[in-house]
C-alpha positions in Angstrom: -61.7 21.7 -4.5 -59.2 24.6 -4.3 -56.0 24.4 -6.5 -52.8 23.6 -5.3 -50.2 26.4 -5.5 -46.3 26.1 -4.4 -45.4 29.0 -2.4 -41.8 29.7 -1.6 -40.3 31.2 1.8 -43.3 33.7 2.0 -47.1 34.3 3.0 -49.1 32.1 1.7 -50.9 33.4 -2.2 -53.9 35.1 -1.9 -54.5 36.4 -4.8 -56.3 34.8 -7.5 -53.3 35.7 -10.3 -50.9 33.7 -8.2 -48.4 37.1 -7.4 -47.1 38.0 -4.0 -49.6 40.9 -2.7 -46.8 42.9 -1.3 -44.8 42.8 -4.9 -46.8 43.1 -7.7 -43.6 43.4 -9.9 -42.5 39.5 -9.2 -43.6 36.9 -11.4 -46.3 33.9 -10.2 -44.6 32.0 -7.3 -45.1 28.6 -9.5 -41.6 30.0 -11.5 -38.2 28.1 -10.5 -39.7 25.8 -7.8 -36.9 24.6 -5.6 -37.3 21.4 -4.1 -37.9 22.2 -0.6 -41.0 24.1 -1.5 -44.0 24.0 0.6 -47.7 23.5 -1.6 -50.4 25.1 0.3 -54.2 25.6 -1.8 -54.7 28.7 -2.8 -58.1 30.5 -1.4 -61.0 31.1 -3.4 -64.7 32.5 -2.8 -66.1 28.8 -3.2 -64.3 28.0 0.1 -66.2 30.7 2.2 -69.3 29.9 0.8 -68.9 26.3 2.1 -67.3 27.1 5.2 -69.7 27.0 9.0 -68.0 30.2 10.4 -67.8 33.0 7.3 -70.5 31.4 4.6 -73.5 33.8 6.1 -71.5 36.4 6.7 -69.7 36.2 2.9 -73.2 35.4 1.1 -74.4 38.8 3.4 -71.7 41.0 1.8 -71.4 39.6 -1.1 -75.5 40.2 -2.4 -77.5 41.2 0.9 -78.8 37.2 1.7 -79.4 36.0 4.9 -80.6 32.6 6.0 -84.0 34.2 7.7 -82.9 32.3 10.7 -82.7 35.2 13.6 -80.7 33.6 15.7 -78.0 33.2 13.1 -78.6 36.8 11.1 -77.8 38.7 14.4 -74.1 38.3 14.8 -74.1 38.6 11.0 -76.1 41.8 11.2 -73.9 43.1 13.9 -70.6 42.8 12.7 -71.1 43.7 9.3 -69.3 47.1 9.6 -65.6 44.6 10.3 -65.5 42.4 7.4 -65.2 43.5 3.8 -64.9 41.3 0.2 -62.0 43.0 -1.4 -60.7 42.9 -5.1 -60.0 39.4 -5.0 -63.4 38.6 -3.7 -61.9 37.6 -0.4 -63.0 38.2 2.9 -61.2 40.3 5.2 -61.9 41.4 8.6 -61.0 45.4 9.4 -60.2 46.6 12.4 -59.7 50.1 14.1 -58.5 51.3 17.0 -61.7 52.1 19.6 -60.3 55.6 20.9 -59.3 58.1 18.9 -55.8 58.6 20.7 -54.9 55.0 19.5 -55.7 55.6 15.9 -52.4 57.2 16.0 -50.6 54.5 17.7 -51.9 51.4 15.9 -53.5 51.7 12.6 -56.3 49.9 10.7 -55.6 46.5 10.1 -57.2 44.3 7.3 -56.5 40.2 8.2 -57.9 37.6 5.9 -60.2 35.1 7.1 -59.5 31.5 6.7 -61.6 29.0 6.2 -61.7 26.2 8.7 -60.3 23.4 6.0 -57.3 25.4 5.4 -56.5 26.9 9.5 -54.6 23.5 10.1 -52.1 23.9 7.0 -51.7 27.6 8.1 -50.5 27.0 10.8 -48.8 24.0 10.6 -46.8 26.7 7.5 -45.8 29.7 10.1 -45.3 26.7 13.0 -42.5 25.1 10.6 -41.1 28.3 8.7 -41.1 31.4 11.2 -39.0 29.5 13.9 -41.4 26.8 15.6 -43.0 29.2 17.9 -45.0 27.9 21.0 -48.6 28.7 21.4 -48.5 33.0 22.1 -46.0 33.7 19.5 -47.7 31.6 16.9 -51.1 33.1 17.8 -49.4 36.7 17.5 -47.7 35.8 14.1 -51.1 34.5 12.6 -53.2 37.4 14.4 -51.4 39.9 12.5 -52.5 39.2 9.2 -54.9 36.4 9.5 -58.6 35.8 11.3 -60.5 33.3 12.7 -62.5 32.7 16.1 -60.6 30.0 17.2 -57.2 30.9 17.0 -56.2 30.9 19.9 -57.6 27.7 21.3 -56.0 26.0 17.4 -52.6 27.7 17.7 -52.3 25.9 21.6 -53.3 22.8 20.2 -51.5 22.4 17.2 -48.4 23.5 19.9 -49.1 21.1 22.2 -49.8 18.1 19.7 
């Protein structure tokens, strides 16, 4: 079970030490919790080890196991060269431009991948605090920093629920 962590008015906490990523000058988010905080769990290795979609792919990175089941091993096997475990032993899927005259245009991104028990809370979060968007705008708002297959197909849902 992750632990709970109270985030105000920003991203989510994905850092294990509890500070923003962006600021690594502020203090833990846990200081002078206003009342109208929103608690989200806080991400942790454990959780891609149990989750369907990233566990083979994480245990694969993280010390070279695969199940011995082909048909699962291919994809992982494949896309190996996009995801990465960073510092905080997180996973991360990279991506680059495909032709060189885009590198310029639209560098390489790094999105964290999100387990499936915490995609609801997500984006229920940027649903509620970046301005109740409908289905595309929430999809592009997650997309930029965050990853998983089903996005799309969540982000209309939760929109039209």
């Amino acid at each position: 079970m992750a632990e709970d962590r109270t985030i105000i008015n920003s991203d989510p906490p994905i850092h294990t030490d509890g500070t923003a990523t962006n600021s690594p000058n502020l203090p833990p988010v846990t200081d002078n919790i206003p009342s109208n905080a929103v608690s989200l769990p806080l991400i942790t290795a454990k959780d891609y080890t149990d989750d369907a979609e990233f566990s083979g792919m994480y245990q694969y990175l993280f010390d070279g196991t695969l199940s011995g089941n082909a048909k699962k091993d291919k994809p992982i096997l494949l896309m190996e060269d996009k995801y990465i475990i960073d510092d905080d032993d997180l996973l991360y899927r990279v991506d680059t431009p495909r032709q060189k005259n885009l590198a310029q245009l639209k560098p390489t991104t790094k999105r964290l991948c999100v387990p499936l028990k915490f995609r609801h809370d997500m984006i229920g979060y940027v649903h509620n605090n970046c301005g109740h968007y409908a289905a595309q705008s929430l999809f592009h708002t997650l997309a930029a920093r965050y990853f998983w297959k089903s996005m799309f197909a969540d982000a209309v849902e939760y929109c039209r629920t």
